[in-house]
N, C-alpha and C positions, 0 to 999 in steps of 0.2 A: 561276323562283323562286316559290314558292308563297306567298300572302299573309301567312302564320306567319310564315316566317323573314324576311319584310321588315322587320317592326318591330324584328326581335333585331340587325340588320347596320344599323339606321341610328342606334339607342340606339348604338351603338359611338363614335360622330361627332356624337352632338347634344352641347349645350348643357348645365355643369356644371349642379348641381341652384342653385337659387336661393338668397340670404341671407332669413332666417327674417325676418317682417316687427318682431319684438320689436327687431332689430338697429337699425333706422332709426329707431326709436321710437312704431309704429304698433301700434294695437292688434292683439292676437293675434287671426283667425278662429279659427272652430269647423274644424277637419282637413276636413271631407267639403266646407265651401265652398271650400275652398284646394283639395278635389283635382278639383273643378269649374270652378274657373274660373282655377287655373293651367295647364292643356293651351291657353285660350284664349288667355293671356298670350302663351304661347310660339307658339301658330301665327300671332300676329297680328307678332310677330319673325319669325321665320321667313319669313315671307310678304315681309317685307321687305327680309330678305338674299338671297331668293332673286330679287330685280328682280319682282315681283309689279306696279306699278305701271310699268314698261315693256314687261313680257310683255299687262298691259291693253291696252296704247299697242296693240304691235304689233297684238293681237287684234282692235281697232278697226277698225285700217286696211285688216286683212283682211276682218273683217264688213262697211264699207261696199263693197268690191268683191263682194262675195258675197251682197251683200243680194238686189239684183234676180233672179240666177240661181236662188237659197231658194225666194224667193218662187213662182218662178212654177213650179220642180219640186213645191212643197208644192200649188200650184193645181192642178195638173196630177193628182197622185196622189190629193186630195179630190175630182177632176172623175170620178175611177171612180164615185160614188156620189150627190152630190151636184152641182148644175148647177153652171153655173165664174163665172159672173154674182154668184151667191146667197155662193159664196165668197167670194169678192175684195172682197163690198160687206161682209160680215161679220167678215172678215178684216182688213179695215180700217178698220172700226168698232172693232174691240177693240184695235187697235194705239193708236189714238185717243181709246180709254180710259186708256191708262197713259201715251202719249208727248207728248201731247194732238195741236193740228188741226195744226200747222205739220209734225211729223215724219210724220202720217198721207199728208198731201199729198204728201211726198217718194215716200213706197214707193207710194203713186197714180198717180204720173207714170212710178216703176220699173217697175211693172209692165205698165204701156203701153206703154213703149219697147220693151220686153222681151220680149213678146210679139206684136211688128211682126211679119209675115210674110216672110221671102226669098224669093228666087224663085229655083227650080232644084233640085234631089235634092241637087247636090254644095252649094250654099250654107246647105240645110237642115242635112245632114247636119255639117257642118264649124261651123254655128249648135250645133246643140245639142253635139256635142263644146266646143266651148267654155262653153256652158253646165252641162254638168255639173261640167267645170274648174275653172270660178268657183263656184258651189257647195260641191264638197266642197272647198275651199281654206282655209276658216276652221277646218275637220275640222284638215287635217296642223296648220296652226299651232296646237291645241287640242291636239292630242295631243304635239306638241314642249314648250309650256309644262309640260304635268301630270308631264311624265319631268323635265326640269328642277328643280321645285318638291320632287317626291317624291325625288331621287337628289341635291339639293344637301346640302350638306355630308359623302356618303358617298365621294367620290374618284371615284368611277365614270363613265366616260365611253364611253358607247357610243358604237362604229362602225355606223352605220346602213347596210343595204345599199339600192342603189337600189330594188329592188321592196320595201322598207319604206312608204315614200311612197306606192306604188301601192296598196298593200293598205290602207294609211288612209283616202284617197281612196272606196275602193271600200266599206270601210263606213261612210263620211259618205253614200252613198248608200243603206245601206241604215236607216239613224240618220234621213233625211229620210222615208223610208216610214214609222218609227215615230214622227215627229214631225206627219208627216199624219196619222194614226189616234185619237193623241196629239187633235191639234186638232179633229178630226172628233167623238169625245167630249165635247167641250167642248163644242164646235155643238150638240150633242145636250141636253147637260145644260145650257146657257143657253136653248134651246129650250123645254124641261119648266119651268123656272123662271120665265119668261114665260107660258107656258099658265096657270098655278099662280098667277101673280099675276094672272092678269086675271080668273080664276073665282075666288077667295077672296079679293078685292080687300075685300070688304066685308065679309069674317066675322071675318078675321086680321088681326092687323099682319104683314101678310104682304110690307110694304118690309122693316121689321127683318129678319124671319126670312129673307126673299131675297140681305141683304146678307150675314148673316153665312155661310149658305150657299155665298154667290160668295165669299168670299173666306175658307173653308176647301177650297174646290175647290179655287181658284187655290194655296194651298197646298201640297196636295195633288200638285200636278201640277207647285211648283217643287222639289219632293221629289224625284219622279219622274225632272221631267228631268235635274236635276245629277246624281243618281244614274246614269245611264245615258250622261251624257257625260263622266265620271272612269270610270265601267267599259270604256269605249272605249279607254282605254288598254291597250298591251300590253305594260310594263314591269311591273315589281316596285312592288305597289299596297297599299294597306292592305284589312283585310278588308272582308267587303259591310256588316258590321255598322257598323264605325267610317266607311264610304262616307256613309251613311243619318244617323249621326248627325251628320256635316260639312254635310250636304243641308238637314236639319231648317234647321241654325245659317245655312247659307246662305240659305232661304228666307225665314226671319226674316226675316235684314237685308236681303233685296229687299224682302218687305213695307212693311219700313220705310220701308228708303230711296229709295223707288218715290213717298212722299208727298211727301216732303223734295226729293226730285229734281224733283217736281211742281212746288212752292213756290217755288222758287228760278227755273226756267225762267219760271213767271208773274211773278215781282219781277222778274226781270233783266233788263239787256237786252241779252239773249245775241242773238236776232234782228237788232234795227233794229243791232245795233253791225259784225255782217258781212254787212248789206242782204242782197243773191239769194243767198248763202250759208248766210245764217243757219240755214233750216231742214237742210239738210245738214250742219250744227255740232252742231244739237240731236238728228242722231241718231248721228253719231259721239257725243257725251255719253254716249247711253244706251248704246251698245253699252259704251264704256267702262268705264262705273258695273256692269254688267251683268258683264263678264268681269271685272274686279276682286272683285264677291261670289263668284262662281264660284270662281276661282284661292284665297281666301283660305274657302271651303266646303271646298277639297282641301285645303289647310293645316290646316282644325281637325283633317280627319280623320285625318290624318299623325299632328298630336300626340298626338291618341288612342291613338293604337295605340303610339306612343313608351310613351307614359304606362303603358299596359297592360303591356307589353312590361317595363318599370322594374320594375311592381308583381309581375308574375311571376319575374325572377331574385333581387328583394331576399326574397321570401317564403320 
């Protein structure tokens, strides 16, 4: 099905049009903010009918079985180029940036384990077979939610065949190559931005201009990613246009909610309340909080195109 007629077969099954807000006794908007941030009304419903908050769940519990196996395929693919030391310490400095020290330590410890040696061809081999298993695993259950999300409320229910699975699998593996390259840029560009601050340390406010830099990057590249992990679907999607702009809305509210998630893990006491657990608590959070902006980034974009899709048959 080609991206067109996706938004024309699910306007068929969405949601009547809304009561005018004059009716409740609210004041009228101007039309062009009503036709802006009603798509938003409705994908943040939608997101909710469709279990969006158990599809996180499940996502969760996939991402912390797949953490370590990521991980150490992303070290491995950055080790083409870069030494595997220089990774893993930078690698987890930046996790450490956003998740703080308690979740950094976890994926510290994952990757050590992880990267333990077997002894023997057949234990190796049967080692990394199952490491790539775990790996692309969070892939299938990512690609299950987004057919879900986009195809609720149209009746449709596909019969998946078993080499469906396989073939998802097989591009969470190539989705890991461009998530190494992906990261390897960034290496790059926190790199320049560092040289940059320490030579015009003293001509420029050059913290300011570093900061807003790293976090139009970071932007940037949460653009990027959601973009490219809703394109990994192989079902009936919305365009790449309305992809990009669910992206933009989803990066926002990581932006956001990335401080918020901050703030709250420092007040709480999410930690000392599940002792040796804790930090394994605080990174299922994130993965959670994380696959929630995601699944509800493919919701705006749905409405989008609902939206568009309305405004081209009433025209």
């Amino acid at each position: 099905m080609r991206p067109g007629s996706y938004a024309v077969c699910m306007m068929a099954k969405s949601d009547p049009q809304p009561k005018p807000a004059s009716a409740f006794g609210l004041p009228v908007l101007p039309q062009k903010i009503l036709n802006i941030f009603r798509p938003l009304w409705r994908a943040v419903d939608h997101w909710i009918d469709a279990g969006g908050m158990r599809m996180s769940a499940a996502m969760s519990f996939y991402g912390i079985l797949s953490l370590a196996p990521l991980l150490v395929l992303l070290v491995a693919v950055l080790g083409w180029w870069l030494d595997r030391s220089y990774i893993e310490t930078s690698l987890v400095d930046q996790i450490r940036a956003v998740i703080g020290a308690q979740g950094a330590q976890v994926v510290q410890q994952a990757l050590s384990s992880a990267q333990a040696p077997s002894e023997g061809i057949t234990a190796s081999l049967f080692a990394f077979a199952l490491l790539l298993f775990g790996a692309t695993g969070v892939f299938a259950e990512l690609q299950d939610a987004f057919e879900r999300l986009w195809r609720q409320g149209s009746g449709e229910v596909p019969q998946q065949k078993w080499w469906h699975g396989a073939s998802v699998r097989l591009r969470g593996v190539a989705y890991i190559l461009a998530f190494g390259f992906l990261l390897l840029v960034s290496l790059a560009i926190s790199t320049v931005l560092s040289l940059l601050s320490g030579w015009a340390g003293s001509y420029l406010p050059i913290e300011q201009i570093a900061w807003v830099l790293n976090e139009v990057i970071s932007f940037c590249f949460c653009v990027v990613l959601f973009v490219a992990l809703m394109r990994m679907s192989v079902g009936p999607k919305p365009a790449l246009r309305y992809l990009v702009m669910g992206a933009a809305v989803g990066a926002i509210l990581f932006a956001v909610g990335k401080h918020l998630m901050a703030f709250y893990l420092s007040t709480a006491a999410v930690v000392s309340a599940y002792g040796a657990a804790g930090s394994l608590v605080v990174i299922l959070m994130w993965i959670y909080f994380s696959s929630a902006v995601l699944l509800l980034a493919a919701s705006v974009a749905r409405a989008w195109a609902d939206e568009a899709a309305a405004a081209r048959q009433s025209a």
